[in-house]
mmCIF file of the N, C-alpha and C atoms, coordinates in Angstrom:
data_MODEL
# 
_entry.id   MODEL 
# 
loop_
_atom_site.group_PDB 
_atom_site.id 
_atom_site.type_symbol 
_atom_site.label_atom_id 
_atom_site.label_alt_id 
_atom_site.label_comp_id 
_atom_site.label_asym_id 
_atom_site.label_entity_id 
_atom_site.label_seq_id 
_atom_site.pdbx_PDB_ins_code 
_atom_site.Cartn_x 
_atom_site.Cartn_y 
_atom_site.Cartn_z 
_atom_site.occupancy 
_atom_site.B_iso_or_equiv 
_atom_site.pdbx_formal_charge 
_atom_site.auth_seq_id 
_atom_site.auth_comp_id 
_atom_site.auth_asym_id 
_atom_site.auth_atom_id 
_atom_site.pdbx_PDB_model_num 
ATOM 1   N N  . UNK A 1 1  ? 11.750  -20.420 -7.636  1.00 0.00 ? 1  UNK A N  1 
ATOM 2   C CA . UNK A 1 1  ? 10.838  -20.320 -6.517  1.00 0.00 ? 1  UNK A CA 1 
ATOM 3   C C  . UNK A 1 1  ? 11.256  -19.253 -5.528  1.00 0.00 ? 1  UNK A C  1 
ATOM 4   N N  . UNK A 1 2  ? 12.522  -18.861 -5.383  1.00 0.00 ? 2  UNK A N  1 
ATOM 5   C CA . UNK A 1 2  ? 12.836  -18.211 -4.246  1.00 0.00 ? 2  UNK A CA 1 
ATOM 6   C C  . UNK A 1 2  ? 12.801  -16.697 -4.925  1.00 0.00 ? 2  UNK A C  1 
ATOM 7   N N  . UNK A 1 3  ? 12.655  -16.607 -6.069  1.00 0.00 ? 3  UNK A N  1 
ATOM 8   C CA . UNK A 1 3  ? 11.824  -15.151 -6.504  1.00 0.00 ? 3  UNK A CA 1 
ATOM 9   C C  . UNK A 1 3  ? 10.245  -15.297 -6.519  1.00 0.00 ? 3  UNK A C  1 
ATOM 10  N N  . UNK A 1 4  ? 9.811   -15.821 -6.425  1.00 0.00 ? 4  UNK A N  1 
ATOM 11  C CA . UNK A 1 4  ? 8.446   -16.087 -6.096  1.00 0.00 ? 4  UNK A CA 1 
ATOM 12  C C  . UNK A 1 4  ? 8.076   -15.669 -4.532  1.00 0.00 ? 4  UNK A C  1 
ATOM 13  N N  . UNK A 1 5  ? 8.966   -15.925 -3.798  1.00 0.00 ? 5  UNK A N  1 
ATOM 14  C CA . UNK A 1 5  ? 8.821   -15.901 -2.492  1.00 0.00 ? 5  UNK A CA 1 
ATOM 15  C C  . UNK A 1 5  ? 9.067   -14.805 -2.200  1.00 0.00 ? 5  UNK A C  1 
ATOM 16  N N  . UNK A 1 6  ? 9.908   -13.872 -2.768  1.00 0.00 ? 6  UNK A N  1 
ATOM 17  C CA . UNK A 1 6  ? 10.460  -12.749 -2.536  1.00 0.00 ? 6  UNK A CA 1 
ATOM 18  C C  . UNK A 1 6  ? 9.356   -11.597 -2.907  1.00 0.00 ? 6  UNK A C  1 
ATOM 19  N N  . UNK A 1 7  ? 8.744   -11.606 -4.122  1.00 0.00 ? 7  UNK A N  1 
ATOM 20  C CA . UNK A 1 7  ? 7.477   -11.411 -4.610  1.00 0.00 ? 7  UNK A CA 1 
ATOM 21  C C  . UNK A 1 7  ? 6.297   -11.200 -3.355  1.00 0.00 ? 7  UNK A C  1 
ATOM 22  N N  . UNK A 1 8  ? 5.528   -12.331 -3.015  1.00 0.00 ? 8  UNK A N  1 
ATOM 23  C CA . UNK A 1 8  ? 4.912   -12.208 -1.881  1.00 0.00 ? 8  UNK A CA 1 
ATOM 24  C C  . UNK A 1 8  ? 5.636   -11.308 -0.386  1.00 0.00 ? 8  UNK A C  1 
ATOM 25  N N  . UNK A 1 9  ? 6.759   -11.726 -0.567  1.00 0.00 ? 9  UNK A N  1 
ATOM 26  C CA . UNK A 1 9  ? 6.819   -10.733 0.713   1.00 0.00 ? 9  UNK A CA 1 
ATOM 27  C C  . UNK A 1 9  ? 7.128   -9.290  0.290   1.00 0.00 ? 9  UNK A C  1 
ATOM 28  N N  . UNK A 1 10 ? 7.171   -8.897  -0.855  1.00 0.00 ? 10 UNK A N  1 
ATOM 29  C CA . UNK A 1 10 ? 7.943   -7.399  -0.985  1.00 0.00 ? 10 UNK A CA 1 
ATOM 30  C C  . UNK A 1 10 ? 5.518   -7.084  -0.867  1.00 0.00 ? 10 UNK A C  1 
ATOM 31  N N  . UNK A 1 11 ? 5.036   -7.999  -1.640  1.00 0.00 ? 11 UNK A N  1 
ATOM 32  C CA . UNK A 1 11 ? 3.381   -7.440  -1.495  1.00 0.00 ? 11 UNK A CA 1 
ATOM 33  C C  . UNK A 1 11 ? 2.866   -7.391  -0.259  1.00 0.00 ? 11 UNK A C  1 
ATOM 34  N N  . UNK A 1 12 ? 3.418   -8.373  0.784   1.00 0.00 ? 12 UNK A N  1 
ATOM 35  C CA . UNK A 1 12 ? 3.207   -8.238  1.965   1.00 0.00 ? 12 UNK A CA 1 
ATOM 36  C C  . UNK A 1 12 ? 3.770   -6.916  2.796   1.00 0.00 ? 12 UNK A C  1 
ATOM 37  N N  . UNK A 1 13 ? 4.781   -6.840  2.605   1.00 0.00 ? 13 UNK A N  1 
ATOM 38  C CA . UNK A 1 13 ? 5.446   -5.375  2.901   1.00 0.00 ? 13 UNK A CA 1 
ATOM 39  C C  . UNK A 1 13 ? 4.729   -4.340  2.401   1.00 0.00 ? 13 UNK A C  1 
ATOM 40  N N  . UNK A 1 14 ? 4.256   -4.170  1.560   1.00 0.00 ? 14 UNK A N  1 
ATOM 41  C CA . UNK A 1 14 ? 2.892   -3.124  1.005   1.00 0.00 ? 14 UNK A CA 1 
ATOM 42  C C  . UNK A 1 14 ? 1.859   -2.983  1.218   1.00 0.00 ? 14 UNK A C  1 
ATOM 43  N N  . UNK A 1 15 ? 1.061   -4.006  1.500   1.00 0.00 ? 15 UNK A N  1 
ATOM 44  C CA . UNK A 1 15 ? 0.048   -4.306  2.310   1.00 0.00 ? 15 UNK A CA 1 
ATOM 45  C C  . UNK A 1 15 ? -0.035  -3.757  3.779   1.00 0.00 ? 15 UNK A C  1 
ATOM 46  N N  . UNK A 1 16 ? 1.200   -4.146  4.684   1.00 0.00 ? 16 UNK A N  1 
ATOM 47  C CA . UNK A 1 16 ? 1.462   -3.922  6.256   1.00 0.00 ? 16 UNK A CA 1 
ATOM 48  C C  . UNK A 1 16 ? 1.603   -2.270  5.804   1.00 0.00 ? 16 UNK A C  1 
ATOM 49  N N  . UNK A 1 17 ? 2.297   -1.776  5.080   1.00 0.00 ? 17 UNK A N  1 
ATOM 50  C CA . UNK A 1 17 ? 2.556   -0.460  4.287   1.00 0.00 ? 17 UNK A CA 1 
ATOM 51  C C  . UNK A 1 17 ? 1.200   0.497   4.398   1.00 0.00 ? 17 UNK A C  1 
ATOM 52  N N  . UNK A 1 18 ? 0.599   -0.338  3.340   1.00 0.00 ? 18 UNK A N  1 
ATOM 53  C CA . UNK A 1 18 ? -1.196  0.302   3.552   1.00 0.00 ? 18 UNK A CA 1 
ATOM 54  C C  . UNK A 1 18 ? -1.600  0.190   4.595   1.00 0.00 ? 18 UNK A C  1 
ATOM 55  N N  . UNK A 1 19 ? -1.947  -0.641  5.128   1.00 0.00 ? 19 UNK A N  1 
ATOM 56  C CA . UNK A 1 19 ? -2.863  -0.947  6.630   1.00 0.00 ? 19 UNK A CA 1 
ATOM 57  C C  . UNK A 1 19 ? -2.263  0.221   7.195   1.00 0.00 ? 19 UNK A C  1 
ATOM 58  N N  . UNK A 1 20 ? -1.047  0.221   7.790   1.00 0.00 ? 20 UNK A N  1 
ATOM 59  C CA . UNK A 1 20 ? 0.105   1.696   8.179   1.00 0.00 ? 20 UNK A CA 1 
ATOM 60  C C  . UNK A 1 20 ? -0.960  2.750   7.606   1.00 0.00 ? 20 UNK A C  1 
ATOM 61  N N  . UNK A 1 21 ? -1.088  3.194   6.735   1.00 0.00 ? 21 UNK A N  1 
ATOM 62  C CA . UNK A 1 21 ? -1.456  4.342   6.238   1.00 0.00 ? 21 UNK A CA 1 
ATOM 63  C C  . UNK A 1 21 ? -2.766  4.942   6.257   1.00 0.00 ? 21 UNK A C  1 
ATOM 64  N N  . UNK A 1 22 ? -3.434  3.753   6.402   1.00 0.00 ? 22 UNK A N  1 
ATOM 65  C CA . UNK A 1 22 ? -4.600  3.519   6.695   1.00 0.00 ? 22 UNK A CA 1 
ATOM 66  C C  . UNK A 1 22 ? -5.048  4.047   8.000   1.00 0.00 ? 22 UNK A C  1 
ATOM 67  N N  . UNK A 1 23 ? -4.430  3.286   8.827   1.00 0.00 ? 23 UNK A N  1 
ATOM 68  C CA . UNK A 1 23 ? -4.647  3.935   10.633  1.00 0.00 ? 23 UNK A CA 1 
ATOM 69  C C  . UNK A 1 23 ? -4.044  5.538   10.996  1.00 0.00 ? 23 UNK A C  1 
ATOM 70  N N  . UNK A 1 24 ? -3.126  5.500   10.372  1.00 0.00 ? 24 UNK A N  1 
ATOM 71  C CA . UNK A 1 24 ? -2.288  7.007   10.368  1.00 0.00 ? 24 UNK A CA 1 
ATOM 72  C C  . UNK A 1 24 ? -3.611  8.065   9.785   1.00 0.00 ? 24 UNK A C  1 
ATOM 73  N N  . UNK A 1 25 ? -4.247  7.961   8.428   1.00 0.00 ? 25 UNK A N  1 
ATOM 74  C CA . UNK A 1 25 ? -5.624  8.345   8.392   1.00 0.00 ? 25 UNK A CA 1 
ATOM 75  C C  . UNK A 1 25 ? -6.909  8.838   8.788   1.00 0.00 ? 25 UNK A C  1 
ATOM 76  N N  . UNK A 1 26 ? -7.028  7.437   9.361   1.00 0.00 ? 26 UNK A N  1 
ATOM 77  C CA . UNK A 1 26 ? -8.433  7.586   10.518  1.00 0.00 ? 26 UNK A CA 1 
ATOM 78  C C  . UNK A 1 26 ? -7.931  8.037   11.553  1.00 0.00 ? 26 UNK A C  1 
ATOM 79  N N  . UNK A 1 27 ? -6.556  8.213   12.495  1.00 0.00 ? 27 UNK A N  1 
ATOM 80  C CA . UNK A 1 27 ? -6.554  8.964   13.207  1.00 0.00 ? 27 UNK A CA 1 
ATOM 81  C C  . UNK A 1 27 ? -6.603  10.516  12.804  1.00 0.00 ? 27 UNK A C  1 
ATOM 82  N N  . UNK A 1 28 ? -6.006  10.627  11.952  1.00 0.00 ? 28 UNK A N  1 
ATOM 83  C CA . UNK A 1 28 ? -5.459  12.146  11.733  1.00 0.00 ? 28 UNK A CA 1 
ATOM 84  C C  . UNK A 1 28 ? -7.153  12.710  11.269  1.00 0.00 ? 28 UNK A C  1 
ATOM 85  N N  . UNK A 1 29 ? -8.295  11.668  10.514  1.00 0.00 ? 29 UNK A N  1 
ATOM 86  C CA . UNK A 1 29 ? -9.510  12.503  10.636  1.00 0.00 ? 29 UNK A CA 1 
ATOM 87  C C  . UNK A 1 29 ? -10.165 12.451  11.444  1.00 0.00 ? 29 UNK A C  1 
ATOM 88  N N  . UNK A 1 30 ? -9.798  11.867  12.835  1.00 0.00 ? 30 UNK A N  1 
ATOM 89  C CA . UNK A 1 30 ? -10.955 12.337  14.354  1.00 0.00 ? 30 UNK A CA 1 
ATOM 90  C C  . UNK A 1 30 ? -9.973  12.890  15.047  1.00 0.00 ? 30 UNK A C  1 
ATOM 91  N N  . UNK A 1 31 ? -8.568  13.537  14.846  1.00 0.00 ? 31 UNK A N  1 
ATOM 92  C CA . UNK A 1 31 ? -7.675  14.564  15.469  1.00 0.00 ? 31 UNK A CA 1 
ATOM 93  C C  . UNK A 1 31 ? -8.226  15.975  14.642  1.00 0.00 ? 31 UNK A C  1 
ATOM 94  N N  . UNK A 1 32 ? -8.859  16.721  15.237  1.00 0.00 ? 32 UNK A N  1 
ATOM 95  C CA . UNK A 1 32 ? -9.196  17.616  15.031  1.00 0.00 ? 32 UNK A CA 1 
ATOM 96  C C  . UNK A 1 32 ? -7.720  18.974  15.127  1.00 0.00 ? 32 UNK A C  1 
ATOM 97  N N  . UNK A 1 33 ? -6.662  18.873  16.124  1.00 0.00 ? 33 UNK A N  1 
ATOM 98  C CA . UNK A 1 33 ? -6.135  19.605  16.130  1.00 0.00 ? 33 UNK A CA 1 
ATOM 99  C C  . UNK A 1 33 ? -4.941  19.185  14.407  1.00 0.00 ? 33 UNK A C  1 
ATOM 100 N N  . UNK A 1 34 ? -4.876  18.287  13.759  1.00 0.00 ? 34 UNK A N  1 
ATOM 101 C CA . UNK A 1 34 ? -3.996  18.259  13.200  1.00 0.00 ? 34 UNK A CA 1 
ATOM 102 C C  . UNK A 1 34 ? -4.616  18.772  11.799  1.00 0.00 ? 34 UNK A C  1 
ATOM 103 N N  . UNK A 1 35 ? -3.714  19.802  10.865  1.00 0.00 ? 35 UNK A N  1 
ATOM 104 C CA . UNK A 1 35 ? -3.663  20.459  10.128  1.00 0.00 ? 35 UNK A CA 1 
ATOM 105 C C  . UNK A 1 35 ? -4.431  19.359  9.095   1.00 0.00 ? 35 UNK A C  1 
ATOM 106 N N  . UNK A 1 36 ? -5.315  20.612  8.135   1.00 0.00 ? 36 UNK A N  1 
ATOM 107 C CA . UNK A 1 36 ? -6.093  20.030  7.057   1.00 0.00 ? 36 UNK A CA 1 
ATOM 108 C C  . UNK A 1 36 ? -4.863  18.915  5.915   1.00 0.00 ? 36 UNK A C  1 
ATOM 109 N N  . UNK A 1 37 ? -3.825  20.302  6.026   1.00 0.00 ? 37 UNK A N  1 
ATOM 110 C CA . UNK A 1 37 ? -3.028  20.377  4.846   1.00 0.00 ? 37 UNK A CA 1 
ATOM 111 C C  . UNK A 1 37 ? -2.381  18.482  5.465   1.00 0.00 ? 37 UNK A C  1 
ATOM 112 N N  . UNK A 1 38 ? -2.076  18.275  6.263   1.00 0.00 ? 38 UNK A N  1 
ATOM 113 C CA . UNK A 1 38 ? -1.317  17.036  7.079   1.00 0.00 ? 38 UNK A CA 1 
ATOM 114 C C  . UNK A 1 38 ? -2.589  16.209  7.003   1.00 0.00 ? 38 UNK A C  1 
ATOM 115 N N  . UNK A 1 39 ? -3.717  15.904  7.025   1.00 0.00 ? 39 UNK A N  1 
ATOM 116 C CA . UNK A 1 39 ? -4.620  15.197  6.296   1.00 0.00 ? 39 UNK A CA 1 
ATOM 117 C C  . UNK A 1 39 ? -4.913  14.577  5.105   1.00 0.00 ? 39 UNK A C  1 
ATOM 118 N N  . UNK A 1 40 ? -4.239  16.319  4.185   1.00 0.00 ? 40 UNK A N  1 
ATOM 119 C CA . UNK A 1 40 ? -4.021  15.982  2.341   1.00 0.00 ? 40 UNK A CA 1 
ATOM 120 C C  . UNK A 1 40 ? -3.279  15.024  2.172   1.00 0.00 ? 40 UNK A C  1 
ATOM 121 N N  . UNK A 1 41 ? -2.190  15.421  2.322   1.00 0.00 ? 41 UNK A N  1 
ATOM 122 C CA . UNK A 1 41 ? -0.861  14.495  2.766   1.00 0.00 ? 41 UNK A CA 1 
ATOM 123 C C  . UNK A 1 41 ? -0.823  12.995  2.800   1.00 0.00 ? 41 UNK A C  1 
ATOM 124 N N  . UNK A 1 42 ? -1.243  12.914  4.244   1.00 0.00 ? 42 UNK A N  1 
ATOM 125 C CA . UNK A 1 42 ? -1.628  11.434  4.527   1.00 0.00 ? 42 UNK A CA 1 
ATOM 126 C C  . UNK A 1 42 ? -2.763  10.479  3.388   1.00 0.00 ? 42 UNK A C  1 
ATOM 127 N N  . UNK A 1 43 ? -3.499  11.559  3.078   1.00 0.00 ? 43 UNK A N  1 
ATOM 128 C CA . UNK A 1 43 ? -4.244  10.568  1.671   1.00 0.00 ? 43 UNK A CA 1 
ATOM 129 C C  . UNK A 1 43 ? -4.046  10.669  0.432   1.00 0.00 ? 43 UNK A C  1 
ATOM 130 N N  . UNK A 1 44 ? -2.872  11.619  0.330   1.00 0.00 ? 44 UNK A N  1 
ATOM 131 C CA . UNK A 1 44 ? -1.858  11.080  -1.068  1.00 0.00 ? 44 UNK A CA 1 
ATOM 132 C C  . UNK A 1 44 ? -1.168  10.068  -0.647  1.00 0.00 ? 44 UNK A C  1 
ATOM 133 N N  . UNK A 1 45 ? -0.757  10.221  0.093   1.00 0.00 ? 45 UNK A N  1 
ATOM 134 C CA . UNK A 1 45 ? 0.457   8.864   0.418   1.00 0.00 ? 45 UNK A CA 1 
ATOM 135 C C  . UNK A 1 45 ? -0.385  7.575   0.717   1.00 0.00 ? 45 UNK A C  1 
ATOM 136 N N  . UNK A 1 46 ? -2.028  7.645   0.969   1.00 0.00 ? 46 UNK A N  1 
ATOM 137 C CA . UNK A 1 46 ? -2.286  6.217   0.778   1.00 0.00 ? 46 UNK A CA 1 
ATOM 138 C C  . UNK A 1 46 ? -2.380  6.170   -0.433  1.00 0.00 ? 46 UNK A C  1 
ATOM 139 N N  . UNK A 1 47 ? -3.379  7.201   -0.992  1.00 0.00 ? 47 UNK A N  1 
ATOM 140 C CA . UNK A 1 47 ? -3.546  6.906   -2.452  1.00 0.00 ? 47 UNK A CA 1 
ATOM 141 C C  . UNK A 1 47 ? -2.236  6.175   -3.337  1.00 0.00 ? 47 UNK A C  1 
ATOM 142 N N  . UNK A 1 48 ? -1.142  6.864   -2.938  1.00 0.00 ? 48 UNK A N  1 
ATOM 143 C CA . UNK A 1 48 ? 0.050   6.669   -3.502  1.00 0.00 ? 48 UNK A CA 1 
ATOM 144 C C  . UNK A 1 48 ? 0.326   4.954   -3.339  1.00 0.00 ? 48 UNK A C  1 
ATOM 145 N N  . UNK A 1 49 ? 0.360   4.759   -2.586  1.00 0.00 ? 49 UNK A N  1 
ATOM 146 C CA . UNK A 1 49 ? 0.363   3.217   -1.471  1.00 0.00 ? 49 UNK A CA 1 
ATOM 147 C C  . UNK A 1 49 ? -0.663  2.174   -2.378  1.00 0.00 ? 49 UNK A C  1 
ATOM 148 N N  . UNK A 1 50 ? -1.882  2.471   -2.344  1.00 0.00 ? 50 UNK A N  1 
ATOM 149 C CA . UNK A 1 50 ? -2.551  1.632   -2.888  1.00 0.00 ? 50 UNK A CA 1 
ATOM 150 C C  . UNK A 1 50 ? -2.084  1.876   -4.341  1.00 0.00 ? 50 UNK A C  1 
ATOM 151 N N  . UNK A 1 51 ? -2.085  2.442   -4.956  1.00 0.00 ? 51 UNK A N  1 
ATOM 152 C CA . UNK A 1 51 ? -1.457  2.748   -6.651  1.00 0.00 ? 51 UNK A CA 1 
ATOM 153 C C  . UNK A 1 51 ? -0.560  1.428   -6.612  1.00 0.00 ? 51 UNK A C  1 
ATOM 154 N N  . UNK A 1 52 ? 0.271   1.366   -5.733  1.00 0.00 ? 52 UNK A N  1 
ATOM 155 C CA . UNK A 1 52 ? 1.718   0.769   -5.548  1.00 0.00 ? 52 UNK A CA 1 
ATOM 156 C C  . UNK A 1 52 ? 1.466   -0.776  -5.539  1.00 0.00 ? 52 UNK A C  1 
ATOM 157 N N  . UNK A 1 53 ? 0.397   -0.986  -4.774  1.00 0.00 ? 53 UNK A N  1 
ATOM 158 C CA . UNK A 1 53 ? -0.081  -2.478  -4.024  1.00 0.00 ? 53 UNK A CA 1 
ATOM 159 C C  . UNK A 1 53 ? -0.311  -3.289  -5.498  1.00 0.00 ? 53 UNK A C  1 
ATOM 160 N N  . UNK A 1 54 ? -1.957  -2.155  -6.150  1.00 0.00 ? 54 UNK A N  1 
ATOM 161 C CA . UNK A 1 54 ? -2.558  -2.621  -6.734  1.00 0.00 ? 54 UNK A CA 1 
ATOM 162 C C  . UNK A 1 54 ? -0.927  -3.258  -7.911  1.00 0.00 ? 54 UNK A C  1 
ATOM 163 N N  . UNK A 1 55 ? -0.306  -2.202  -8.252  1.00 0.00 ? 55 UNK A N  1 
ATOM 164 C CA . UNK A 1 55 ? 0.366   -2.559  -9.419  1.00 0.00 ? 55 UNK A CA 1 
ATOM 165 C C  . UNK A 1 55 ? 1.404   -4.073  -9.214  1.00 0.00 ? 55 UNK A C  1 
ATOM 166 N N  . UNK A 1 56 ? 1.938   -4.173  -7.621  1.00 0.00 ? 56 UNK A N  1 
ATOM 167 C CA . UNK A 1 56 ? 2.682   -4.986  -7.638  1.00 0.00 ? 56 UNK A CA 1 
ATOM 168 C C  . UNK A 1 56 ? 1.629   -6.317  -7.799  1.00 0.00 ? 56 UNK A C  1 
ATOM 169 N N  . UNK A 1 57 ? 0.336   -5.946  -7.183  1.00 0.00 ? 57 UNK A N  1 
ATOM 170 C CA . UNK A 1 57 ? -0.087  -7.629  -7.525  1.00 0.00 ? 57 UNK A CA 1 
ATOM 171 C C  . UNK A 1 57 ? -0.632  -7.987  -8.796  1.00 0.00 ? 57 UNK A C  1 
ATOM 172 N N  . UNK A 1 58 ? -0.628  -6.880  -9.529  1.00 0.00 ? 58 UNK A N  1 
ATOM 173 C CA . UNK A 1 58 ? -1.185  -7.231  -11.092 1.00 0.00 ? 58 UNK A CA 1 
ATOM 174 C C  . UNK A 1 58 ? -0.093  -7.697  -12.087 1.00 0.00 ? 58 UNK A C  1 
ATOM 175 N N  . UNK A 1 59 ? 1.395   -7.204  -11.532 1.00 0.00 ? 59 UNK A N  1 
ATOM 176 C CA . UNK A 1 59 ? 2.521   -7.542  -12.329 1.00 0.00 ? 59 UNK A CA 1 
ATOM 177 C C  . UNK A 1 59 ? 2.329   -9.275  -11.561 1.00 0.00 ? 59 UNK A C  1 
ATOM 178 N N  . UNK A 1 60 ? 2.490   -9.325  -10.290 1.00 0.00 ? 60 UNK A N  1 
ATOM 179 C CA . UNK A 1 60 ? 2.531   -11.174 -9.902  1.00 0.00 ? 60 UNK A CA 1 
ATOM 180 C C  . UNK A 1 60 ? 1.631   -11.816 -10.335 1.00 0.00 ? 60 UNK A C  1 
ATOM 181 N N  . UNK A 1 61 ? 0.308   -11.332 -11.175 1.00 0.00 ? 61 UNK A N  1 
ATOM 182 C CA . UNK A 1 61 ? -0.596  -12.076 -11.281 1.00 0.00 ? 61 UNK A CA 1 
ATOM 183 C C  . UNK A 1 61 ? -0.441  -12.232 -13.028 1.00 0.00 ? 61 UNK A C  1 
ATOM 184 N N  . UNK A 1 62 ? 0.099   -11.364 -13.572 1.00 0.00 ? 62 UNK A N  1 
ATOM 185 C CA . UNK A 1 62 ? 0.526   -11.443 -15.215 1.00 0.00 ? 62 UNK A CA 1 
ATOM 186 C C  . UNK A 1 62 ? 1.752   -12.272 -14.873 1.00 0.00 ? 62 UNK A C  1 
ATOM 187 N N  . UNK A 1 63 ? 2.613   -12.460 -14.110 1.00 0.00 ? 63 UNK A N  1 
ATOM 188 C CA . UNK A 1 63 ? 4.217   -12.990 -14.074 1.00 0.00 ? 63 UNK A CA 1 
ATOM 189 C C  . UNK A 1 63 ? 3.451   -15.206 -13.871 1.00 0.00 ? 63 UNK A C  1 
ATOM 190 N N  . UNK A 1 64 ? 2.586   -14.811 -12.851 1.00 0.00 ? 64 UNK A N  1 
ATOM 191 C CA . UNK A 1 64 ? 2.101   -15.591 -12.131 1.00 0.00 ? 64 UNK A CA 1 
ATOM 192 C C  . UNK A 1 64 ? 1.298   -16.766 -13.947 1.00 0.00 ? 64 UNK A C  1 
ATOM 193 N N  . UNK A 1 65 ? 0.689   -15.960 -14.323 1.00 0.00 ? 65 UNK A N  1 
ATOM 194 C CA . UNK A 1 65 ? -0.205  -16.693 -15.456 1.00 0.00 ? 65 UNK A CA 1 
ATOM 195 C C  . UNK A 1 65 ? 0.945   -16.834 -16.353 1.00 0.00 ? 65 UNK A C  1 
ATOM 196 N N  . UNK A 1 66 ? 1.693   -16.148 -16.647 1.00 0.00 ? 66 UNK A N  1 
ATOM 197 C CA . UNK A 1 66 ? 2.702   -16.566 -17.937 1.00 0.00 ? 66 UNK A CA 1 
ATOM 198 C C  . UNK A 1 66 ? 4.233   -17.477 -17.389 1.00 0.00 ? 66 UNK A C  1 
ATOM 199 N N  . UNK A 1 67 ? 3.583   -17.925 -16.139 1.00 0.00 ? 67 UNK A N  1 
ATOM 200 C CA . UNK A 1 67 ? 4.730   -19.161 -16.051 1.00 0.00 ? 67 UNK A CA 1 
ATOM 201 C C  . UNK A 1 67 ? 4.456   -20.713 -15.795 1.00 0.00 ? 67 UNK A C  1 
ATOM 202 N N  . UNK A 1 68 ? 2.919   -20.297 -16.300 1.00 0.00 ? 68 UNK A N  1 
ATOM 203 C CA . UNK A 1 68 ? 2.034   -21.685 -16.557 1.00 0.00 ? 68 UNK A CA 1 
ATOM 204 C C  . UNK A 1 68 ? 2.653   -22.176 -17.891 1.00 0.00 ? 68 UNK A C  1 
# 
């Protein structure tokens, strides 16, 4: 159980991660003075982020069904 628990919080940490990346985002696209290229950036690294999320909760949700 206490890897189970550990599980949820490392997805929770990814999540708070995204949301993070998320706002960093929408600011940087109604900051007009900040560079296109620093825009790119910021939406690889969500893209990157969500890549990350999606995978950790699909491994807990395969880990999750095969310990039925």
């Amino acid at each position: 159980m206490g890897g189970e628990m550990a599980n949820w919080k490392t997805i929770d940490l990814a999540q708070r991660s995204l949301n993070a990346a998320r706002g960093e985002l929408r600011a940087a696209i109604i900051n007009f003075s900040i560079p296109d290229e620093k825009v790119l950036e910021l939406r690889a690294r969500l893209r990157r982020t969500e890549e990350e999320l999606r995978e950790m909760t699909r491994k807990k949700g395969l880990l999750g069904f095969l310990g039925f």
